[in-house]
Every structure is written in C-alpha cells, then in structure tokens.
N, CA, C and O atoms as a GROMACS GRO file, in nm:
protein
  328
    1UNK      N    1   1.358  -1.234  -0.619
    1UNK     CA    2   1.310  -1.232  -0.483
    1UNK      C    3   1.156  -1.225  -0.487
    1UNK      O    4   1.112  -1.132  -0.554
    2UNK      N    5   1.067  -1.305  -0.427
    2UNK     CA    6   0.935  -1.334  -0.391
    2UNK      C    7   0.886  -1.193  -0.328
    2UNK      O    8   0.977  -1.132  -0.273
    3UNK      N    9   0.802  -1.151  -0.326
    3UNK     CA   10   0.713  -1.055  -0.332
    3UNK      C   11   0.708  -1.066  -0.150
    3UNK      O   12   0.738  -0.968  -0.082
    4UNK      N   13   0.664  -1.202  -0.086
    4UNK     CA   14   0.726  -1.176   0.032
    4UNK      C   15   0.815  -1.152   0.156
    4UNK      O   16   0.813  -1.108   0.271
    5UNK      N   17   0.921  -1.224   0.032
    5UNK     CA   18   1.046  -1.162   0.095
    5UNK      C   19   1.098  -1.047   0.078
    5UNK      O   20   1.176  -0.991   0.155
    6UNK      N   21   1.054  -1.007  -0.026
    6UNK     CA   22   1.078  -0.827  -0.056
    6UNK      C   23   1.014  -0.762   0.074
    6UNK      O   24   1.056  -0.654   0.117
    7UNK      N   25   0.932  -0.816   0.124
    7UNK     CA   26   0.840  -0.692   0.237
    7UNK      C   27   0.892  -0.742   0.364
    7UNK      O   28   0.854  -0.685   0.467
    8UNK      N   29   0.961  -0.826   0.371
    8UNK     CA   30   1.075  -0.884   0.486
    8UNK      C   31   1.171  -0.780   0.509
    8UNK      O   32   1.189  -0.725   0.618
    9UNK      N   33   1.245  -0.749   0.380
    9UNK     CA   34   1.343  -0.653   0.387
    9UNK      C   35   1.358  -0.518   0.435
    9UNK      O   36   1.277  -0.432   0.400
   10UNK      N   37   1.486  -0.484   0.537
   10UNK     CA   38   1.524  -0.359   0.586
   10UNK      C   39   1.448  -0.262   0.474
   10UNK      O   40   1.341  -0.212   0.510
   11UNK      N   41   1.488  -0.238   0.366
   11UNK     CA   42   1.407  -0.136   0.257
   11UNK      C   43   1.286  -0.113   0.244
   11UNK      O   44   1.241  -0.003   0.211
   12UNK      N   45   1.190  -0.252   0.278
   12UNK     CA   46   1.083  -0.192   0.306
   12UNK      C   47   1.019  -0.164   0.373
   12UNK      O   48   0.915  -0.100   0.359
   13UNK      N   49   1.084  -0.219   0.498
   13UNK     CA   50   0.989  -0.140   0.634
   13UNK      C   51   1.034   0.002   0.605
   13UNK      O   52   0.956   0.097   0.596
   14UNK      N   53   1.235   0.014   0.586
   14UNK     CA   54   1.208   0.191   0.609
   14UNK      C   55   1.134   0.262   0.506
   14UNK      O   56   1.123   0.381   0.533
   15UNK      N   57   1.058   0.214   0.353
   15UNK     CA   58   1.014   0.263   0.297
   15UNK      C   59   0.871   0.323   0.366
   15UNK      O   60   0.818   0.433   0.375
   16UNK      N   61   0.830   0.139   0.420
   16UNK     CA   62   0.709   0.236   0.476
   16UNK      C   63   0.683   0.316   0.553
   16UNK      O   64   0.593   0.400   0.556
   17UNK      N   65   0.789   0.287   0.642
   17UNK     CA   66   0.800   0.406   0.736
   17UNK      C   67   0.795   0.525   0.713
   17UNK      O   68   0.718   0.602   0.770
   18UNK      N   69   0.885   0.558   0.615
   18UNK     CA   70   0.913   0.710   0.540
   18UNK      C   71   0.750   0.717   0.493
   18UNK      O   72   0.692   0.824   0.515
   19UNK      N   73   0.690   0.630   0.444
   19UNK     CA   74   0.564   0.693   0.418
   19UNK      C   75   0.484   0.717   0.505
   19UNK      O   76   0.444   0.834   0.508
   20UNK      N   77   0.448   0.653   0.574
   20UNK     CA   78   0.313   0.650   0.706
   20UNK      C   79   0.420   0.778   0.775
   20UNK      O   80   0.361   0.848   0.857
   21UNK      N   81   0.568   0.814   0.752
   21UNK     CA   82   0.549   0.960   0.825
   21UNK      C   83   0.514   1.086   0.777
   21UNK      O   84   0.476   1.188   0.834
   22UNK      N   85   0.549   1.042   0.596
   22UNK     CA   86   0.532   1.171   0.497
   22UNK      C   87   0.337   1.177   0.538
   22UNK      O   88   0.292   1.286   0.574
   23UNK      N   89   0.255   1.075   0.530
   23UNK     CA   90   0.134   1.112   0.546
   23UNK      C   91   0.084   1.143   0.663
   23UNK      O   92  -0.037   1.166   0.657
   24UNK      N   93   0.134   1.154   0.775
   24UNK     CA   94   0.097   1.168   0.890
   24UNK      C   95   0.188   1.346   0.858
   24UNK      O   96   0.105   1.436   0.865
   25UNK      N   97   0.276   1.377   0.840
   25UNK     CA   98   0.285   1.516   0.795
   25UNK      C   99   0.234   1.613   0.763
   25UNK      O  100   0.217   1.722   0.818
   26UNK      N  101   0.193   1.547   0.614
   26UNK     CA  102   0.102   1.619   0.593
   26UNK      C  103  -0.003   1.648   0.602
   26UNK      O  104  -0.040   1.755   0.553
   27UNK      N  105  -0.094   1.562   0.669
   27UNK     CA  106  -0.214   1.574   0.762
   27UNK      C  107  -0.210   1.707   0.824
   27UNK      O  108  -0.311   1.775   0.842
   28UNK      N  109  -0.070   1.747   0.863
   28UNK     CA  110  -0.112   1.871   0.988
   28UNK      C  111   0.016   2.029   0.902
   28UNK      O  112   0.062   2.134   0.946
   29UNK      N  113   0.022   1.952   0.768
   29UNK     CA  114   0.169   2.055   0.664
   29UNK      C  115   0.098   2.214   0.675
   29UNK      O  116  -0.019   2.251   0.663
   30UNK      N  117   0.203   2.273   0.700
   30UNK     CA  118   0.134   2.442   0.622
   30UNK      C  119   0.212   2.388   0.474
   30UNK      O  120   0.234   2.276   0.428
   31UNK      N  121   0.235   2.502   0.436
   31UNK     CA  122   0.276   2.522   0.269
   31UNK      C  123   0.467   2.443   0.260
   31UNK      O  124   0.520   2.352   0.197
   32UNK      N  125   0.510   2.539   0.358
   32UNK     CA  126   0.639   2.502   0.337
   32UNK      C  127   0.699   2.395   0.405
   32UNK      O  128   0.819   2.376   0.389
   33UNK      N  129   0.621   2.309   0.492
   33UNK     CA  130   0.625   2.170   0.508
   33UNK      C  131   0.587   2.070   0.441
   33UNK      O  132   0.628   1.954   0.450
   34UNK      N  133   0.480   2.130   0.348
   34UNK     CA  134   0.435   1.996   0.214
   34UNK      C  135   0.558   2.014   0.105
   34UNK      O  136   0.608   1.924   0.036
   35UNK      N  137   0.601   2.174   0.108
   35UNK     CA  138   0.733   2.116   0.001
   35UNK      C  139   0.877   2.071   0.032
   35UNK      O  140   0.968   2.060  -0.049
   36UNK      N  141   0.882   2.046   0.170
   36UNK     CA  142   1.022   1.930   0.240
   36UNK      C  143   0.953   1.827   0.155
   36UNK      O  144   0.988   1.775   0.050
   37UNK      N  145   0.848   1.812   0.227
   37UNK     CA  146   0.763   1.617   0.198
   37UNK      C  147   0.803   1.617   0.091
   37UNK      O  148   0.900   1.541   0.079
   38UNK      N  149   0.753   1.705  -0.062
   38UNK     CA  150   0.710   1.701  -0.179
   38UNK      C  151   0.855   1.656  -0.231
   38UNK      O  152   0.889   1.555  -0.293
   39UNK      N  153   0.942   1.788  -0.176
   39UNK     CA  154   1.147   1.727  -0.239
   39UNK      C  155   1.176   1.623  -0.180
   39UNK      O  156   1.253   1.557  -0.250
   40UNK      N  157   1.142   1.551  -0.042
   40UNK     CA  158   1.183   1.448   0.008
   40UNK      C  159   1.130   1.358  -0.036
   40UNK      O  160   1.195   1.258  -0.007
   41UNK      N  161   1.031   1.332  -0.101
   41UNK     CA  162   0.959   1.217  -0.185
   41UNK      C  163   0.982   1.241  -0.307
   41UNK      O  164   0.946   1.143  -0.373
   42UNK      N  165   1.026   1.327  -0.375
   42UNK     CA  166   1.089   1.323  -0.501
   42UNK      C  167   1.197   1.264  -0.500
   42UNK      O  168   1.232   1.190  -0.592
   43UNK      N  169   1.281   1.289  -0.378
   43UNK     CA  170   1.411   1.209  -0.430
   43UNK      C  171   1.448   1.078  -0.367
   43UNK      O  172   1.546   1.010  -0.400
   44UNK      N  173   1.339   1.042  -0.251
   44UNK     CA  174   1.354   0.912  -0.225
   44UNK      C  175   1.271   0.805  -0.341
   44UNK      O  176   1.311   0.690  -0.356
   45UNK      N  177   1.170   0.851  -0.409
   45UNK     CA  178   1.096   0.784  -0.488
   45UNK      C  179   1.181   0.789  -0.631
   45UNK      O  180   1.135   0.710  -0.713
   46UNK      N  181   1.267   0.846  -0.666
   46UNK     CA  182   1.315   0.883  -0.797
   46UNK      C  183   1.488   0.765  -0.793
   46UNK      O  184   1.553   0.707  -0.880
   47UNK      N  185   1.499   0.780  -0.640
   47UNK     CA  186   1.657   0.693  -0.632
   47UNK      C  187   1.589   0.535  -0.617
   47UNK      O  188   1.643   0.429  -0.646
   48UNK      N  189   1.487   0.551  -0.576
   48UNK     CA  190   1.384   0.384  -0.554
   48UNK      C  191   1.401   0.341  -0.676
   48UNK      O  192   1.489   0.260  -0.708
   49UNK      N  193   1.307   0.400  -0.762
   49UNK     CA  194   1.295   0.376  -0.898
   49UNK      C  195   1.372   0.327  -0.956
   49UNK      O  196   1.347   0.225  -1.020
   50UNK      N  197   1.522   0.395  -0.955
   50UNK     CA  198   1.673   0.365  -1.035
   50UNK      C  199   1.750   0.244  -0.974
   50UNK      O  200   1.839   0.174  -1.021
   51UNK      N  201   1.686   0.242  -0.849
   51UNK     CA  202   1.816   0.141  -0.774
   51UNK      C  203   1.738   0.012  -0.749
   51UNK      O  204   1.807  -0.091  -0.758
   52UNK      N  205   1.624  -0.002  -0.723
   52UNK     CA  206   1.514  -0.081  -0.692
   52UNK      C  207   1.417  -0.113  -0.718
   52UNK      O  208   1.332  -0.143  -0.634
   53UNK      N  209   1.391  -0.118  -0.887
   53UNK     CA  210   1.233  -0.142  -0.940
   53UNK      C  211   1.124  -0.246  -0.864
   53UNK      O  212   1.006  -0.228  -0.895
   54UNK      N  213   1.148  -0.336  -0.781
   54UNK     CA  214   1.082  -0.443  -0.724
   54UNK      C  215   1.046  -0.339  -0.651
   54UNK      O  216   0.948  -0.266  -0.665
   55UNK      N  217   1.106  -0.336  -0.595
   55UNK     CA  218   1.086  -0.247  -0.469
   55UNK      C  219   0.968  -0.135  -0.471
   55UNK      O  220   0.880  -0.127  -0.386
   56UNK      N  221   0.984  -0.040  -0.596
   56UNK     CA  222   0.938   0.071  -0.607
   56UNK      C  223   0.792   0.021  -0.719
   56UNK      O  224   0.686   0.084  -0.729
   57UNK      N  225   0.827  -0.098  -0.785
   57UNK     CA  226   0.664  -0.169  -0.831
   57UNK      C  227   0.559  -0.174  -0.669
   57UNK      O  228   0.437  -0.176  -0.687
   58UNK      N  229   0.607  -0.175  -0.528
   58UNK     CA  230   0.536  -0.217  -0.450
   58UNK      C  231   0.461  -0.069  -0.410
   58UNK      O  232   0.338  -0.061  -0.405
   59UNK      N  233   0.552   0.052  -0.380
   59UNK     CA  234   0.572   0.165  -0.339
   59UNK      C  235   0.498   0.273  -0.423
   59UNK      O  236   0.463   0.378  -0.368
   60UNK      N  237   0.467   0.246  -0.585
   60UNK     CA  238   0.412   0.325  -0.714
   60UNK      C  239   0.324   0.362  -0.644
   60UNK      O  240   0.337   0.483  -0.624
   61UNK      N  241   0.220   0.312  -0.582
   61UNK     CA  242   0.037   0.384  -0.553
   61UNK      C  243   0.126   0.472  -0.467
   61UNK      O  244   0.149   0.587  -0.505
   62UNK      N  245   0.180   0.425  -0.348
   62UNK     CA  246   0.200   0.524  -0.246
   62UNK      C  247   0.253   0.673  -0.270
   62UNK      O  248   0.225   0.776  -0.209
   63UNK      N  249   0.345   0.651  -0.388
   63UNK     CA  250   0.404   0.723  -0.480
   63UNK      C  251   0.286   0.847  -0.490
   63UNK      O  252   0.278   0.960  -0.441
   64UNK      N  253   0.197   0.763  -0.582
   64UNK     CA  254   0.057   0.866  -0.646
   64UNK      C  255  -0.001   0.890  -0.544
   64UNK      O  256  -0.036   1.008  -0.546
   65UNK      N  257  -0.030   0.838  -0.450
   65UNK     CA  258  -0.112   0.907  -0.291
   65UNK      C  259  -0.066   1.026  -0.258
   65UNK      O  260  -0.112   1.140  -0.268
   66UNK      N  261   0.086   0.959  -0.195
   66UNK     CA  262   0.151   1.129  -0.218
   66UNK      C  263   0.132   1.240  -0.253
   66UNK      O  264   0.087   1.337  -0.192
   67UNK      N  265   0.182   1.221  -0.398
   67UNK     CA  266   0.151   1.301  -0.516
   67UNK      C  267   0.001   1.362  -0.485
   67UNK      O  268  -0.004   1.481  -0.451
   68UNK      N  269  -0.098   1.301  -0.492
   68UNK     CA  270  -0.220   1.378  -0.469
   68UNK      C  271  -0.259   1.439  -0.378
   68UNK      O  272  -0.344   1.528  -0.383
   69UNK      N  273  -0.169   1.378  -0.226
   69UNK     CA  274  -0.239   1.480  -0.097
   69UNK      C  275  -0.164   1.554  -0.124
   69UNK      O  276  -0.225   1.661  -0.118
   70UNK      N  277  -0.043   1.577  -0.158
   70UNK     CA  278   0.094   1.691  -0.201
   70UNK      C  279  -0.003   1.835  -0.238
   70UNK      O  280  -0.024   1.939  -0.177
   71UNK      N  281  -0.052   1.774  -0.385
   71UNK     CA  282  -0.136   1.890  -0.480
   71UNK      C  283  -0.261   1.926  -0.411
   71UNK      O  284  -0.328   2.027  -0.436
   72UNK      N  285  -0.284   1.852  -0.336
   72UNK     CA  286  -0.466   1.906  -0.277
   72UNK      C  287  -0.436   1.998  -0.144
   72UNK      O  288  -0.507   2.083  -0.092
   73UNK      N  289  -0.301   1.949  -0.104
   73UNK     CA  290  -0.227   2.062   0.033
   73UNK      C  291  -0.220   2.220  -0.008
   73UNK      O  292  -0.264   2.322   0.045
   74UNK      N  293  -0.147   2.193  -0.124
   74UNK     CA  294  -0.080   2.342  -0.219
   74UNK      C  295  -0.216   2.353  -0.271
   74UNK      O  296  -0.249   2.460  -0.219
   75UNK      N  297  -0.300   2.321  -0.326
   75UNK     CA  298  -0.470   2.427  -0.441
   75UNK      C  299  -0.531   2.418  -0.392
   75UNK      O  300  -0.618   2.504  -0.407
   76UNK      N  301  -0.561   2.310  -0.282
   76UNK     CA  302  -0.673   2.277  -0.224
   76UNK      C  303  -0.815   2.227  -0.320
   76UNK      O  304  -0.936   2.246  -0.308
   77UNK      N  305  -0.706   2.135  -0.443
   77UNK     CA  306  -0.847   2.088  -0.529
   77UNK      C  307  -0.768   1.963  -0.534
   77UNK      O  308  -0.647   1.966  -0.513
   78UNK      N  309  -0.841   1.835  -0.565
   78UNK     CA  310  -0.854   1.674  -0.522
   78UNK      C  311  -0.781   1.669  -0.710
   78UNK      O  312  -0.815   1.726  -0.814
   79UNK      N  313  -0.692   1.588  -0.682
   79UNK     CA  314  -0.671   1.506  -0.815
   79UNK      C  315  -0.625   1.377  -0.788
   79UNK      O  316  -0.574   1.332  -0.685
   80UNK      N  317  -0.664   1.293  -0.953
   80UNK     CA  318  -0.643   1.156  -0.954
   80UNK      C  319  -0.530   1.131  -1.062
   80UNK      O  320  -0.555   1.132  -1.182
   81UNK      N  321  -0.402   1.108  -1.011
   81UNK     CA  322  -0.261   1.072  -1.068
   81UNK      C  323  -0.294   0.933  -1.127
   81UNK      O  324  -0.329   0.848  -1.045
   82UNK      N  325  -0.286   0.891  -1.278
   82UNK     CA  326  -0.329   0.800  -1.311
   82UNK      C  327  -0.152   0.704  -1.345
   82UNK      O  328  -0.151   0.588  -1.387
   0.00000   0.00000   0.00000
C-alpha cells in the first residue's frame, strides 16, 4: 500500500486523532493524567507496532514527541528520544 493510501485509511485518521488528543492533554495534564496518556500510548503504540508496521513507520516521531512531552510533564526537564 502507497504511502498515500495508507493516510486515506480509517487507522490513520483515528491514529491521528488519538494523537492531536493525547497532545492537546497534555498541554493542560497534572501528574496523574500524563500517566493515562503515558499507558494509553504505550499500548496503542506497542499493538501499532505488532499489527501495523506501515502504519506505525508513519506514527514513530509522534511516538518520540510523546515520549518527550510525557518526561518533561513528570521532571520538568526537556529530552531528545533518539
């Protein structure tokens, strides 16, 4: 499947969706709302991975974005997930 028909697909609008809401979340998370996000993106990004590599090749940065506003929510220090 073409790279633009992948972003055609039901999966990835709701992917992005799920993201533009996990980041709009955590924009406004206390502690124990960044760790719903943090388990809820662990296990939607971890079943991506297994069931959908195309998919989750598109989704990886968003993945690490995550991942970094996640950790800068909880220490309040900036990291770069390489």
């Amino acid at each position: 499947m073409s790279l633009i028909e992948l972003m055609k697909t039901k999966e990835y609008k709701d992917a992005d969706k799920k993201v533009k809401d996990w980041k709009e979340r955590l924009s406004k998370a206390n502690n124990s709302e960044v760790m719903k996000v943090k388990d809820e993106k662990l296990a939607f990004f971890s079943e991506m991975r297994k069931s959908n590599q195309d998919l989750y090749s598109i989704f990886e940065i968003n993945d690490k974005e995550l991942s970094e506003l996640i950790y800068e929510k909880l220490t309040g220090k900036k990291v770069i997930i390489d």
